[in-house]
N, C-alpha and C positions, 0 to 999 in steps of 0.2 A: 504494500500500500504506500504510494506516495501523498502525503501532505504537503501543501504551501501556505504561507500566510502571507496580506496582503502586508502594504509598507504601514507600520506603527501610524503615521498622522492621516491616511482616507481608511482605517480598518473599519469596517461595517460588520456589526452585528447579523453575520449572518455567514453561512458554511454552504457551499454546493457540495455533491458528492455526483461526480461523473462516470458513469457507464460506456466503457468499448464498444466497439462491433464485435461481430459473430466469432465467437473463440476456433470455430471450426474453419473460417475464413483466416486467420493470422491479426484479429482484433486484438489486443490489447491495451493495457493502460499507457505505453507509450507509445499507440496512433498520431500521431499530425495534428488529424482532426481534433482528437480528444487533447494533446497539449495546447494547442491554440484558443480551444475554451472552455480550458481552463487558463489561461493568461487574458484570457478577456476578461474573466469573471473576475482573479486575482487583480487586474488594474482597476475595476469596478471597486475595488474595497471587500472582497469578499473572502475569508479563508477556503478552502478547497483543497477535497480528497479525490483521487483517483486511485482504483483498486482495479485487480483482475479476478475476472470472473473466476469459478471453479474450475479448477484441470490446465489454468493457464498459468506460463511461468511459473512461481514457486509456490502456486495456489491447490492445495488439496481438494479433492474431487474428480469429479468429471460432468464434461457438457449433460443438460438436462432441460433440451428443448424450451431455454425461458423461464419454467417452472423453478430449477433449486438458483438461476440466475438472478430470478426476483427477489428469492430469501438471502439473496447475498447483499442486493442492494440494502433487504432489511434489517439486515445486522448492520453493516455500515453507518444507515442510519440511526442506530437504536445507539451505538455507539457513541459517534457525533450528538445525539441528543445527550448523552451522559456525561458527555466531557464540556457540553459546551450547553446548557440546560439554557441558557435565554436566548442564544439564538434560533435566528430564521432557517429554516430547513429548506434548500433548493434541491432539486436533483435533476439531472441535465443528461444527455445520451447524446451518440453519434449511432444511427443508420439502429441496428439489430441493440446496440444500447438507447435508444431513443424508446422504442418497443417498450422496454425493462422501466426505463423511467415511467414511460407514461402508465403502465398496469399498477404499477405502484402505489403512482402520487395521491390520486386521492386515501387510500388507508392510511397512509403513512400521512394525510394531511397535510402534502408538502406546504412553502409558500409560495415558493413560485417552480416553473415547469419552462426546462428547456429540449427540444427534440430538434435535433439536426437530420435531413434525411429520412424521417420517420419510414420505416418498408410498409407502407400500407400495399397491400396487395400478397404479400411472401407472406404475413401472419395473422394471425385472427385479431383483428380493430376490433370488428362488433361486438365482441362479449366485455371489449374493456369498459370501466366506469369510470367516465370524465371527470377530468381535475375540476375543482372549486374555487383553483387560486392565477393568478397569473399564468400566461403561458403564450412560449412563445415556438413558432414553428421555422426555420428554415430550409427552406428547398431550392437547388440547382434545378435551374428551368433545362439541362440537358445533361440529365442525371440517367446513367447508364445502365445503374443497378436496380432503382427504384424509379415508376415510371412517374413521373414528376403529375402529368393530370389527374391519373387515379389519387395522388396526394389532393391535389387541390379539389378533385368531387368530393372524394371523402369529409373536406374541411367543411362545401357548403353543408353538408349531411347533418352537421352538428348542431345544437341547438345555440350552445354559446359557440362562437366561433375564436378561435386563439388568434394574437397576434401573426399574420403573417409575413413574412421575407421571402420574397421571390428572386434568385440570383439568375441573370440572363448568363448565359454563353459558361455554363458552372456545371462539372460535371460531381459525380459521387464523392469525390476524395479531392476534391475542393484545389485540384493541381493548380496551381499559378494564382488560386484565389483566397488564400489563406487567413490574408492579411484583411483584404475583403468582408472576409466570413468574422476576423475580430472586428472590424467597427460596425458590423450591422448588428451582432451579439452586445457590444456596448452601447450602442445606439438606442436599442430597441428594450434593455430592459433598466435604461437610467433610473425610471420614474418606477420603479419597484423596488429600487434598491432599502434596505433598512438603515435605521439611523445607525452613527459612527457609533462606535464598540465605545465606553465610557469603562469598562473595568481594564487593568492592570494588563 
């Protein structure tokens, strides 16, 4: 598990905890996608955990189709809620960690919801129950892996509809748009952020 804290003078009351792509694919906690925002969030003010799922790297288990991947995100949280009891709870994904995030968020309550990539089409969207808090969605309008329309029918389908970022000429793995993908992440969740961390 890797943690970051943001710099002592913009620290904000608040922790994401960020989910990989597909472990079966070569996802891990040090993806591109997934360091990038995480440095979005970390320049936000916000401390930030990134972990690998089970059977990844030097993580115990093995892949279990989303299912023991969710309980991992909810130890990490349960975690994070232990160590850090007055902060805001975010949790954010890339592509097959976006999935993980979003099934989650509402049990766990998050505050706010980040999904990069979401595979709406590769996994079952319909059974999940939508967040109640902030959220934001990013999608590559020529995204390779994930058909970018079926994301955005899916979004009008919704009752509350999330925040969305539509990147033109941006494929799945965000090649040449990285940096991109950090100001639209910082852009887009300024006005959610929590107030500055006042303890020690």
């Amino acid at each position: 598990m890797a943690t970051a804290t943001a710099r002592p003078d913009e620290a904000r009351a608040g922790t994401a905890a960020i989910c990989h792509p597909h472990p079966q694919h070569g996802g891990s906690l040090r993806n591109k996608v997934v360091t990038m925002l995480e440095r979005s969030l970390r320049e936000s003010g916000l401390d930030t955990v990134r972990f690998n799922f089970r059977g990844v790297g030097q993580s115990q288990g093995e892949y279990d189709e989303g299912d023991g991947e969710s309980g991992d995100l909810v130890a990490v949280a349960q975690w994070v809620r232990r160590v850090r009891p007055n902060d805001k709870l975010w949790l954010a994904g890339f592509s097959f960690g976006s999935y993980v995030a979003l099934r989650t968020a509402r049990s766990l309550a998050a505050d706010a919801l980040i999904t990069i990539a979401p595979p709406v089409g590769r996994w079952d969207f319909e059974g999940v129950a939508m967040p109640e808090c902030p959220w934001l969605i990013v999608q590559g309008e020529d995204d390779e892996i994930v058909e970018p329309q079926g994301v955005f029918d899916w979004i009008e389908t919704l009752e509350v509809h999330p925040t969305l970022v539509r990147m033109p000429e941006t494929g799945h793995f965000f090649h040449r748009r990285l940096m991109d993908l950090r100001g639209a992440v910082k852009n887009a969740v300024r006005a959610w952020l929590p107030p500055l961390r006042t303890e020690a």
